[in-house]
N, C-alpha and C positions, 0 to 999 in steps of 0.2 A: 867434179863428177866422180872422177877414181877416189879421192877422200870420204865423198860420201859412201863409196860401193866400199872401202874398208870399214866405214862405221857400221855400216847393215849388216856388215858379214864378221863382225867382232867375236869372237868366242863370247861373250855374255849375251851380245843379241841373239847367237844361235844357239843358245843354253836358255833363254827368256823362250824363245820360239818351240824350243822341245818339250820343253816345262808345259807351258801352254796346250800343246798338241794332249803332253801324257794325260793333263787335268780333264780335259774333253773326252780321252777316250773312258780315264777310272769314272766320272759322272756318269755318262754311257753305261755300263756293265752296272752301275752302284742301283742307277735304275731297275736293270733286269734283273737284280738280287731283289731290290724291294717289290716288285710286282708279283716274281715268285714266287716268297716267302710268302708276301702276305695271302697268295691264293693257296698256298701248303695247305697254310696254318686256320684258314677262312672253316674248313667243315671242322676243325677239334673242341667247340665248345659245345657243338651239337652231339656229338656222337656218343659222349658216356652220355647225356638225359637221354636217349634218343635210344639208347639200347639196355639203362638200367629203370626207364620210366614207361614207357610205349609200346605195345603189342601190338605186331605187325607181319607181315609174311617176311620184311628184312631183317626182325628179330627174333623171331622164331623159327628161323632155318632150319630144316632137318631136324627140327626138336632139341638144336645145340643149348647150352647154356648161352644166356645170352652175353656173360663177360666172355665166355669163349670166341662169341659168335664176334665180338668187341677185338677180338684178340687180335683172331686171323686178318680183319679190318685192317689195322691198325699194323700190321706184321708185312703186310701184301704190298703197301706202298711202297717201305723201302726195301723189300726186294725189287722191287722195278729199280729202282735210282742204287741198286748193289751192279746190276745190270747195265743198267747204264750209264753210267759213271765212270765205270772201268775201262772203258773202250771211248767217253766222249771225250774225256780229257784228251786221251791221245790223238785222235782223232781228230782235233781243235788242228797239235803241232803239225799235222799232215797235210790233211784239205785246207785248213784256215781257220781262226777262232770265229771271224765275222760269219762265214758260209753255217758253222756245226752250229752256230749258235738259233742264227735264221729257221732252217731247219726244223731243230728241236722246237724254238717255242712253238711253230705251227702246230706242231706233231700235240706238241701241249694242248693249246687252244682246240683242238679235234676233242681228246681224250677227255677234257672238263666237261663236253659235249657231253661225250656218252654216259658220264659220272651222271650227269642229269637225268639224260635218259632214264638211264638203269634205276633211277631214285624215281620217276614217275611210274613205272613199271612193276618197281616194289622187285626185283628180282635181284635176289643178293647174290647170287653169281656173276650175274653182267657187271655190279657194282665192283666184286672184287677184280673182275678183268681190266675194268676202265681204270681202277684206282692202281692197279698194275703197271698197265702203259702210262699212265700222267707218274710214276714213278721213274720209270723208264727212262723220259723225255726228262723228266725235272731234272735227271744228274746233270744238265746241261751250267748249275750252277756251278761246281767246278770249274768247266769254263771261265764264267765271270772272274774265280780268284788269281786262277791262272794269267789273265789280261793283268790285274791288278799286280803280279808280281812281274810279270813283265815290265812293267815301266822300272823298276827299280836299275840301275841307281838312279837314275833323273826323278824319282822320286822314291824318298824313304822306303822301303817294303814293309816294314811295321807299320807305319804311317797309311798305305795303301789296303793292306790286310784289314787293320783294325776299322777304316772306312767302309771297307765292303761287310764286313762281321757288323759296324752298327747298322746300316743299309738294311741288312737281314734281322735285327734286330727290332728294327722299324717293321718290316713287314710284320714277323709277327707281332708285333704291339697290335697295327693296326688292323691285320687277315683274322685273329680272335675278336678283338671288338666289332669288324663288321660283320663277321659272322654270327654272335651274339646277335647282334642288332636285325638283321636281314633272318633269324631263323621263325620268327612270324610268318613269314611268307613261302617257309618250308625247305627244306634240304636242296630240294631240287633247282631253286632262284640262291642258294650258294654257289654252286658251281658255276650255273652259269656267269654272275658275276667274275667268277675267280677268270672264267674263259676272255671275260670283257676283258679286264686290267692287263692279260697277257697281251691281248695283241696291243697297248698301247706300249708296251715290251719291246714289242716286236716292231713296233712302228721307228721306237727310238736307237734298236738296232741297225736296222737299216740304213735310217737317214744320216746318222751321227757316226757309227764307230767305223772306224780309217777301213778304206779298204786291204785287204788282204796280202801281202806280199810276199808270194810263195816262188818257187824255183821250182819249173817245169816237173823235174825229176821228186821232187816232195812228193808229188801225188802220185806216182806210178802206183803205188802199194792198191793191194785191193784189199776193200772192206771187211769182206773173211778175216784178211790175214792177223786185224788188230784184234781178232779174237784169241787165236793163238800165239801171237807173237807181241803184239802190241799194247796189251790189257794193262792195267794198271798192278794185276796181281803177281806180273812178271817179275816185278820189281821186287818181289819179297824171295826170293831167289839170295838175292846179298843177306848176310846172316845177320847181318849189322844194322839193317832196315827192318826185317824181320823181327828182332826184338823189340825197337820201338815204337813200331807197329801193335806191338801185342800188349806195348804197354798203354798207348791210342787206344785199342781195342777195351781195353780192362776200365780205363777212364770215360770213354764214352757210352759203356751199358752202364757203368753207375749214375752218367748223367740223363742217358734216354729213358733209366726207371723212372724218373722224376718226371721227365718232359712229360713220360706214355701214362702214368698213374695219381697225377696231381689230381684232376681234372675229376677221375674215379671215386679219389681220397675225398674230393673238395663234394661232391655227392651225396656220399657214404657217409661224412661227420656232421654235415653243415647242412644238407637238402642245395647246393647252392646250382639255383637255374643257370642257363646258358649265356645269359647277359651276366651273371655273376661270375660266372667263370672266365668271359670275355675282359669283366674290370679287372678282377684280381691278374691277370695275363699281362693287360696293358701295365700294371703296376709293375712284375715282372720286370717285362719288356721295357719300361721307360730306364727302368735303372743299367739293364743290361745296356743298352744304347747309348747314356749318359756316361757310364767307366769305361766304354768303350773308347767313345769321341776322344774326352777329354783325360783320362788317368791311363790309361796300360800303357801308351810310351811311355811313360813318365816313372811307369812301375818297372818298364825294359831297364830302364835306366839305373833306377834304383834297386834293384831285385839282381836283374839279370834274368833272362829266359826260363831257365831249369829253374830256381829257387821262386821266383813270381809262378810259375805254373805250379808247383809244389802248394806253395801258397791257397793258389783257386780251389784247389782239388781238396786241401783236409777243410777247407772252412766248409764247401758245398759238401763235405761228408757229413760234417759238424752239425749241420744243418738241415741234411734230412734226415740225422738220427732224431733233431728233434719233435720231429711229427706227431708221434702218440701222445705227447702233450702240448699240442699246442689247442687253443681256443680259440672260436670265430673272429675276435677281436685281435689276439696275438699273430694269426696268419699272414695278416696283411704286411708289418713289418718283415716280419723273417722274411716274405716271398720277396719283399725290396734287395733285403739286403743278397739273398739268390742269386737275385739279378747280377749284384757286383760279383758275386765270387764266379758266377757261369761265363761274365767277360773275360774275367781274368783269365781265366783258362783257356778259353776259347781265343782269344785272342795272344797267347803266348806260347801256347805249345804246337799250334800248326805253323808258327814261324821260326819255331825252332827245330823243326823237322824241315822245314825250306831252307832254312841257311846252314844246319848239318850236312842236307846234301845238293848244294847249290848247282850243282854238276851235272843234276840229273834234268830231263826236259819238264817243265812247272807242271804241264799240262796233264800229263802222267802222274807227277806226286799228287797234284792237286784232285785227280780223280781218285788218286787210293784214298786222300784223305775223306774222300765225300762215300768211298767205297766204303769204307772201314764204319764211317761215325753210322751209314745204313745198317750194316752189317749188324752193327750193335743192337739198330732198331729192331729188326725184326727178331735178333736173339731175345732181346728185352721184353718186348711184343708179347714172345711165345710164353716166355718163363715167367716173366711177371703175372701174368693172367692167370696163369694156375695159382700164385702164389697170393695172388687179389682174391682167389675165393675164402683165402681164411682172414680176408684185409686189404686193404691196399696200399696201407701202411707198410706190409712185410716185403711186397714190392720196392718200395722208396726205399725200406732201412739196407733191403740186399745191396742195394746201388751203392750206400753209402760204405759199404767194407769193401765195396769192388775197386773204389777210389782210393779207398787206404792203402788200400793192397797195390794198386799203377802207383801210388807216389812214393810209395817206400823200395820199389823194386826201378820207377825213373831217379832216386836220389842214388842210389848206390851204382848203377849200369851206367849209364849216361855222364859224359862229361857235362862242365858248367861252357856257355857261350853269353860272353857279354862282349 
């Protein structure tokens, strides 16, 4: 009996049992990345045909231009998730990831509500409030990456990141094709959908991911405080964050002209309806999820962190300069190949901001990171829109010097980590 109680309790049987525990909890989180994602991404094949095709009291607001009126849309979300993201991250390492988590997606699941509403109603005010707070609540993803680096070392962090990065990648593949598919039935039976899929979210939060194991004194802090003290923006305080941060910053408006004006582009050159937008996305998306899964370790490995994310960033610049010549037929490829280089990136340079400063609490970096790539969005949002009225094209090409310009300023600032 004691021989067997030593075989149970072997350092590799409780290293099999941890291993175990961490796979359940990153499947758990991998889920609420893909539920969210794909309800993000569910209303963007509708909304350029929907405000460059249709006259309505949502796109004729105040007598705005209607790319204007597309802008602020588009600009408003991630200001919610600049919001909150800054404060959920943290806020996860305090109260608990499972409790912030819980929480938020409710808070979500309300908010898609009112996004509905506000779309039967036809009042684009309500609409930009609702898609405000479902920004809000959405920084809740942070979270998820934070749990994912959490398991490290019992499981790879690269290995963990790049799962949660396809996870999300999956969503949007599949949040634009259903959203295409379900815009028959109008704006207003997207969200709610998106509302559906959260609570099954929310269902697999609860039931599945470990409970919470906090020390009394964790949670003294009040709520207030993590606005002024606990934000994720505190951290840009160290000078040495702050720059790479700025180089995050410079990378991800290059990348959110693309996200925020392909869509405009794919309109404006091609007429392409919202099931067409939703295919070419999936095409996107399938490839993004495909070098996610199976090549960026592999490119860790080969590359190293700094010289593989270098990598991402000039080919995705490479690649939206070629926009003004491309053809309905040539779109399809390059948007494949998009897909690889926006892995690359995406799955190398937030893990080499995690293991630069591995010191610091995940939950916190992992909200500037969601704070930052918003941050971009709504900058992008604003400035690209004006810059869509002479093209949407001059949006994408701006994005692409913004890249040149992070990867030539992370190759010489930044050391190499392999």
């Amino acid at each position: 009996m004691n021989r067997s109680s030593k075989i149970n309790n072997s350092p590799v049987q409780q290293f099999s049992t941890e291993e175990a525990k961490a796979k359940k909890s990153l499947y758990s989180v991998m889920l609420v990345v893909l539920f969210s994602s794909a309800g993000i991404a569910l209303p963007y094949p509708i909304l350029a045909p929907l405000f460059l095709n249709e006259i309505s009291p949502l796109t004729t607001f105040a007598d705005l231009p209607s790319k204007i009126l597309l802008g602020i849309l588009l600009a408003i979300y991630p200001l919610g998730v600049i919001l909150g993201s800054s404060v959920l991250g943290a806020a996860s390492g305090i109260y608990g990831r499972k409790k912030t988590l819980i929480i938020t997606l409710v808070l979500t699941v309300i908010s898609y509500v009112l996004s509905a509403l506000a779309v039967l109603a036809e009042s684009f005010l309500l609409l930009v409030l609702a898609r405000f707070l479902t920004g809000i609540f959405s920084g809740n993803i942070s979270i998820a990456k934070a749990v994912a680096v959490d398991l490290s070392p019992t499981l790879d962090k690269t290995y963990t990141f790049n799962l949660v990065n396809a996870t999300g990648y999956l969503g949007w593949l599949l949040g634009p094709l259903a959203g295409g598919l379900l815009a028959v039935y109008g704006l207003d039976t997207v969200f709610y959908f998106a509302a559906v899929v959260l609570v099954v979210a929310l269902v697999s939060v609860t039931l599945v991911l470990p409970r919470d194991n906090l020390k009394p004194a964790e949670t003294k802090m009040k709520f207030s405080q993590l606005f002024s003290k606990q934000n994720s923006f505190a951290l840009l305080a160290n000078k040495k964050i702050r720059r790479i941060f700025l180089i995050y910053l410079l990378a991800t408006l290059g990348l959110n002209s693309y996200y925020e004006f392909y869509p405009v582009w794919l309109v404006e050159n091609f007429n392409f309806s919202s099931p067409d937008i939703g295919y070419i996305t999936v095409v996107l998306t399938l490839f993004m999820t495909i070098t996610s899964v199976f090549f960026v370790k592999q490119l860790k490995y080969l590359f190293g962190l700094k010289f593989g994310a270098i990598v991402g960033m000039l080919l995705m610049a490479f690649l939206f300069i070629l926009h003004p010549v491309l053809s309905e037929t040539s779109v399809w490829p390059v948007y494949a190949i998009t897909g690889v280089a926006i892995a690359i990136f995406n799955g190398l340079l937030p893990v080499y901001i995690s293991e630069q400063y591995a010191d610091i609490e995940q939950g916190q970096l992992m909200g500037l990171i969601t704070t930052i790539f918003s941050l971009a969005n709504v900058i992008i949002a604003l400035v690209g829109s004006a810059l869509a009225l002479f093209g949407a094209h001059w949006a994408i090409i701006f994005g692409a010097i913004l890249l040149i310009i992070a990867s030539i300023d992370f190759n010489y600032s930044q050391e190499d980590i392999r």
